[in-house]
C-alpha positions as CSV (number, residue, x, y, z in Angstrom):
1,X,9.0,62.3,-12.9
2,X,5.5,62.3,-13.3
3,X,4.0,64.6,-16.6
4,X,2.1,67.2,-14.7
5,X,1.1,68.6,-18.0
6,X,-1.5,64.8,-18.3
7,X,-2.9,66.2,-15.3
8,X,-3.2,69.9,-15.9
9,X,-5.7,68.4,-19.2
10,X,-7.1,65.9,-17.5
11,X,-8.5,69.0,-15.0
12,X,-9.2,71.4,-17.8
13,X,-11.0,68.6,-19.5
14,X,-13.1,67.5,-16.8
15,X,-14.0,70.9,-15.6
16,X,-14.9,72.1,-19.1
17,X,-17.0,68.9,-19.2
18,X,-19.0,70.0,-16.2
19,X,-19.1,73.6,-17.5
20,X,-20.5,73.2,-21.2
21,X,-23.3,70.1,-20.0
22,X,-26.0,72.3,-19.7
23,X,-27.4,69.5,-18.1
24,X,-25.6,69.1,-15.2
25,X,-25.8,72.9,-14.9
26,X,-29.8,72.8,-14.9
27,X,-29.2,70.2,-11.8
28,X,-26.5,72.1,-9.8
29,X,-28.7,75.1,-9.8
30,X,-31.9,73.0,-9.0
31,X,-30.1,71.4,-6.2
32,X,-29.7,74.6,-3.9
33,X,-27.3,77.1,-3.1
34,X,-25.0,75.9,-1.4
35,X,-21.6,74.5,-2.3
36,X,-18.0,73.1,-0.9
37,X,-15.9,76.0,-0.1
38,X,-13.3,73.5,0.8
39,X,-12.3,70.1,-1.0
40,X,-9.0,67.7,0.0
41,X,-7.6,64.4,-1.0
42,X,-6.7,61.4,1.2
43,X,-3.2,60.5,-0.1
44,X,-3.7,57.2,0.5
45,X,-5.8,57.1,-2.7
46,X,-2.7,58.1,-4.8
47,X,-0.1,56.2,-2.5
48,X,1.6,54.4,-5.4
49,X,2.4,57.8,-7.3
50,X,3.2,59.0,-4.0
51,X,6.0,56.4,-3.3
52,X,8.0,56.7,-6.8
53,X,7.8,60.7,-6.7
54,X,6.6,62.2,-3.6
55,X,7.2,65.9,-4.6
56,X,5.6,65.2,-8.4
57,X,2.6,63.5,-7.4
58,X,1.9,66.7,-4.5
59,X,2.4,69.2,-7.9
60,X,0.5,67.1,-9.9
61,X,-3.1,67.2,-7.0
62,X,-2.5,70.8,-6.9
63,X,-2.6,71.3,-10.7
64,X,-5.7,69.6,-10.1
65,X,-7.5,71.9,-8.0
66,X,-6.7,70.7,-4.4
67,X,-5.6,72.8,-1.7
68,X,-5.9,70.5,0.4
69,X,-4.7,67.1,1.5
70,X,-5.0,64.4,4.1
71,X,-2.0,62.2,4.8
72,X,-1.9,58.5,6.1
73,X,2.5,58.1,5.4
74,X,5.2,60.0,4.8
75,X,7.2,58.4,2.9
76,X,10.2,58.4,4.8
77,X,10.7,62.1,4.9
78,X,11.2,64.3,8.1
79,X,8.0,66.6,9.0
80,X,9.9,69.9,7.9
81,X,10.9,68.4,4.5
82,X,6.9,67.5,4.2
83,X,5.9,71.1,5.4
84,X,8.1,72.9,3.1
85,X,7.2,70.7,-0.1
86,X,3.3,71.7,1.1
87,X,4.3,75.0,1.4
88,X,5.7,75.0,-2.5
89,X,2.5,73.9,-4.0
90,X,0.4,76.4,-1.6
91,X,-0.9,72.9,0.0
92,X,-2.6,72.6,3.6
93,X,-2.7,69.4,5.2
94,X,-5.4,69.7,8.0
95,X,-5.5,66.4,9.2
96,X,-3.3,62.6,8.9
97,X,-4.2,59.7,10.0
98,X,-1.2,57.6,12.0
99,X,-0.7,54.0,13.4
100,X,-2.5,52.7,15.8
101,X,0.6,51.0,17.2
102,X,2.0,54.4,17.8
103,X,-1.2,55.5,19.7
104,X,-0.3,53.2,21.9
105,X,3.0,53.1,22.4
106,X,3.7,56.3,21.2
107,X,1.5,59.6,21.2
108,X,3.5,62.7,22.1
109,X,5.5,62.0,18.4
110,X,2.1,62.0,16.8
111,X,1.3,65.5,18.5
112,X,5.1,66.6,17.6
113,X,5.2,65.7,14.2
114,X,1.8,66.9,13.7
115,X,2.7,70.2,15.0
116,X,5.5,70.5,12.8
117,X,3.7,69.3,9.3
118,X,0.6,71.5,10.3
119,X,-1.7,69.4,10.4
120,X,-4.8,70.4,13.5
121,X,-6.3,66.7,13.2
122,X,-4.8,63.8,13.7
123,X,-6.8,60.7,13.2
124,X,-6.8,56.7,14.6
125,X,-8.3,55.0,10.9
126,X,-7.5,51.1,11.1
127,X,-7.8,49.0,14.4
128,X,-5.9,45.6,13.7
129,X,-8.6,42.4,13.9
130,X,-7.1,41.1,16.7
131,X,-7.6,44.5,18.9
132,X,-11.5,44.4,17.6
133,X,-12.7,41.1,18.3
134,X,-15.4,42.2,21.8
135,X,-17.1,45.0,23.3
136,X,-14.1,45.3,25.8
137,X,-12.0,46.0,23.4
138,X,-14.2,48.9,22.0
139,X,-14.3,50.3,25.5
140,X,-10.9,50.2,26.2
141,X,-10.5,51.8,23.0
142,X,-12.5,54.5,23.7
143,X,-10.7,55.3,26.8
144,X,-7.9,55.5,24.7
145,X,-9.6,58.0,22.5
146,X,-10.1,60.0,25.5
147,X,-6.8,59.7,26.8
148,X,-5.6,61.0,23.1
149,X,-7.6,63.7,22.1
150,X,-7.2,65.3,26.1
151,X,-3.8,65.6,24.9
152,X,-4.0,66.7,21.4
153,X,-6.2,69.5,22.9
154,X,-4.0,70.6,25.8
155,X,-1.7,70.6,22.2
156,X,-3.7,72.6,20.2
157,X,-4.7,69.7,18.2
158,X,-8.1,67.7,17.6
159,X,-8.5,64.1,17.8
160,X,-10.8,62.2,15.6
161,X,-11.8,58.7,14.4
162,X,-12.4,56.8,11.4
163,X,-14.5,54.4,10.7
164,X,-15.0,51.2,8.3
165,X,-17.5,49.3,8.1
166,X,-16.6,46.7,10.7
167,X,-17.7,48.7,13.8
168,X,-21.1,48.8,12.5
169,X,-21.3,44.7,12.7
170,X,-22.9,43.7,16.1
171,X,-21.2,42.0,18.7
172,X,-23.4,40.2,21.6
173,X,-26.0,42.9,20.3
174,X,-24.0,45.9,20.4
175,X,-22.8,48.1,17.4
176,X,-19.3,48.9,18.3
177,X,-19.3,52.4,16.5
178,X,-22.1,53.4,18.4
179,X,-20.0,52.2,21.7
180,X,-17.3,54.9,20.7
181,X,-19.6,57.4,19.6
182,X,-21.5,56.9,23.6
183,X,-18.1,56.2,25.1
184,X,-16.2,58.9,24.0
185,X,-15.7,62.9,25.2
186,X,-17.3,65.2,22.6
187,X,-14.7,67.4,24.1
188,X,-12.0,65.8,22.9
189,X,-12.6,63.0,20.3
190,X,-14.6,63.8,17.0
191,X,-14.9,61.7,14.0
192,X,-13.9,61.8,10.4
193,X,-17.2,59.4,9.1
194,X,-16.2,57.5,5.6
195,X,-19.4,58.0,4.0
196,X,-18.8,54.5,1.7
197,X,-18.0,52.4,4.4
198,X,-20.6,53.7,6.9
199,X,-23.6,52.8,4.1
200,X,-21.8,49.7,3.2
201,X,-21.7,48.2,7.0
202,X,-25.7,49.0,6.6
203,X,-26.4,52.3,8.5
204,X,-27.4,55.2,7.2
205,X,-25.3,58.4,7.9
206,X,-28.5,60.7,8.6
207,X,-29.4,58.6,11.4
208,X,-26.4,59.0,13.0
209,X,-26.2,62.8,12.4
210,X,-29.6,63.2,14.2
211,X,-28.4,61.0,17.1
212,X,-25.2,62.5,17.6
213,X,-25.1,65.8,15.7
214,X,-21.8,68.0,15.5
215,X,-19.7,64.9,16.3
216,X,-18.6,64.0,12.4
217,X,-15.9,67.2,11.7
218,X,-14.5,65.3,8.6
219,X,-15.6,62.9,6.2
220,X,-14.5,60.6,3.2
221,X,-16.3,61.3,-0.3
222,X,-16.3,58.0,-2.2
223,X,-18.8,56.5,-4.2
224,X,-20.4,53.5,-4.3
225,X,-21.3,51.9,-7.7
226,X,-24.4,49.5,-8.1
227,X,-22.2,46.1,-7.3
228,X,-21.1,47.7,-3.6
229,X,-17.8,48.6,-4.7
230,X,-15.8,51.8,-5.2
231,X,-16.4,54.9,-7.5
232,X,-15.7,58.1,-8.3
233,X,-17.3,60.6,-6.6
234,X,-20.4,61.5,-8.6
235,X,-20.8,58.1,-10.4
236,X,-22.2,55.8,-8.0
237,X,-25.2,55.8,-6.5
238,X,-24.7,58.0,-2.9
239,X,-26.3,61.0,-2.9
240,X,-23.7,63.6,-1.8
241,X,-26.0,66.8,-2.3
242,X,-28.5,65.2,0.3
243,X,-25.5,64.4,3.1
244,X,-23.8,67.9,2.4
245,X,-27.0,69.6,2.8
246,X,-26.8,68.3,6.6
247,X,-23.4,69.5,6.9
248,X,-24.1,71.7,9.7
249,X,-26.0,69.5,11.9
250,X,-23.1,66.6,11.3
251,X,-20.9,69.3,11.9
252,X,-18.7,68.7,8.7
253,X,-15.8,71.1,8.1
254,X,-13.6,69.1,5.8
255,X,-14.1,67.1,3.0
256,X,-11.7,64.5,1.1
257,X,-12.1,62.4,-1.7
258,X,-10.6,59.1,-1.2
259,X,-10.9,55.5,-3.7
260,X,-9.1,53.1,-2.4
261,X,-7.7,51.2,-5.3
262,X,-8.7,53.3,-8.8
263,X,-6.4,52.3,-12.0
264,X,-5.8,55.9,-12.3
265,X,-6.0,57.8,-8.9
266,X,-5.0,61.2,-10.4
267,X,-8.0,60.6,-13.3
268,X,-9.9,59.3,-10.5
269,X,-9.6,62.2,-7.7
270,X,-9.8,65.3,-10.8
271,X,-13.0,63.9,-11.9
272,X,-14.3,63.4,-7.8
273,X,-12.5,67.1,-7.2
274,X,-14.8,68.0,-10.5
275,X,-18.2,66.8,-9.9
276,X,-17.9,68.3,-6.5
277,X,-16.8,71.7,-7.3
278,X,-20.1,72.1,-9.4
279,X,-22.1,70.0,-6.4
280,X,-24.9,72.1,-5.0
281,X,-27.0,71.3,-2.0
């Protein structure tokens, strides 16, 4: 079982830390008013932890702070098992992402089981290379998009999409995330924009708020260190209090931290749950 007591101090520590810099204070009160009234985790970030002791690890992200989560597996248990383990640690889990082999094949389980976790989003966040090679492709997937998120709202559900950074790489001179973002019903398809992978495929996420503002409910909060690859939140160089601050003309409601491969995910999303519970925009 994992030692939720390492994580309860790790928490405390890092909290404290923000607390008694009165340093970071001066900043967070220079910044603006504003602040996150609402901060999750994408499990994937912790999915190692989450594999040898699904029930600790859950404990251990609310000792942390969370009260919310976004899941991408289950693990093998059933959707009420799930809910009722949420339900322990006073856990929400708003959105998941699923396959995208079950989109296809399969989307009335992904509205069922959402239904019965609780989640309101569900989420397409990986295409396979072979099904992202053309612009036909994108189109056809943004049909499918369509097709989805008609039916998650007929459900009660919202559809969204998230991105990487390989549908901002042009193909015959078109940017394929700006294909889904033209192709797609503001109705029924919204998007949960990865702000690391959006500024490393070379775009900048205030552009694309302008252009198509109110379209990006949910976002990923990871950093970027100088080298291009993953940090904490708060120790690379993105500027979170300058996104946030555009939060209502993206249209942003939920916000989870996510690193992809951290040698301590738990160290790693306390001290991204930290910085941002002190962030002001």
């Amino acid at each position: 079982m994992i030692d939720r007591r390492r994580f309860v101090k790790i928490s405390t520590g890092a909290a404290l830390g923000g607390i008694l810099d009165p340093s970071l204070a001066a900043i967070a009160e220079a910044a603006g008013a504003r602040s996150l009234d609402r901060i999750g985790v994408q499990l994937y970030t912790v999915r190692r932890l989450m594999e040898k002791d699904f029930q600790g690890t859950l404990g251990a992200i609310a000792e942390i702070g969370f009260h919310e989560v976004e899941f991408h597996d289950y693990f093998g248990r059933q959707p009420r098992e799930v809910r009722d383990i949420l339900d322990r640690f006073e856990l929400e889990a708003p959105a998941a992402h699923f396959p995208w082999q079950v989109f296809n094949e399969d989307p009335d389980a992904i509205i069922e089981t959402a239904q019965a976790v609780g989640h309101r989003y569900v989420l397409l966040a990986w295409l396979p290379p072979e099904s992202r090679s053309s612009i036909a492709q994108y189109r056809n997937l943004a049909v499918l998009c369509n097709k989805v998120g008609k039916a998650c709202k007929s459900a009660g559900l919202h559809f969204a999409y998230h991105n990487h950074d390989f549908e901002f790489r042009p193909i015959d001179g078109q940017v394929p995330f700006d294909v889904l973002l033209n192709e797609t019903d503001p109705d029924f398809v919204e998007f949960e924009i990865d702000l690391y992978w959006i500024i490393k495929g070379g775009r900048d996420p205030f552009d694309y708020f302008q252009a198509h503002p109110g379209r990006f409910t949910l976002c990923h909060a990871k950093d970027m260190a100088d080298g291009g690859a993953m940090a904490d939140v708060g120790t690379g160089r993105i500027d979170f209090a300058a996104i946030f601050a555009k939060s209502r003309q993206a249209g942003l409601k939920y916000y989870f931290v996510e690193h992809d491969d951290s040698p301590d995910p738990l160290a790693s999303i306390a001290s991204s749950f930290n910085y941002l519970k002190t962030l002001r925009f």
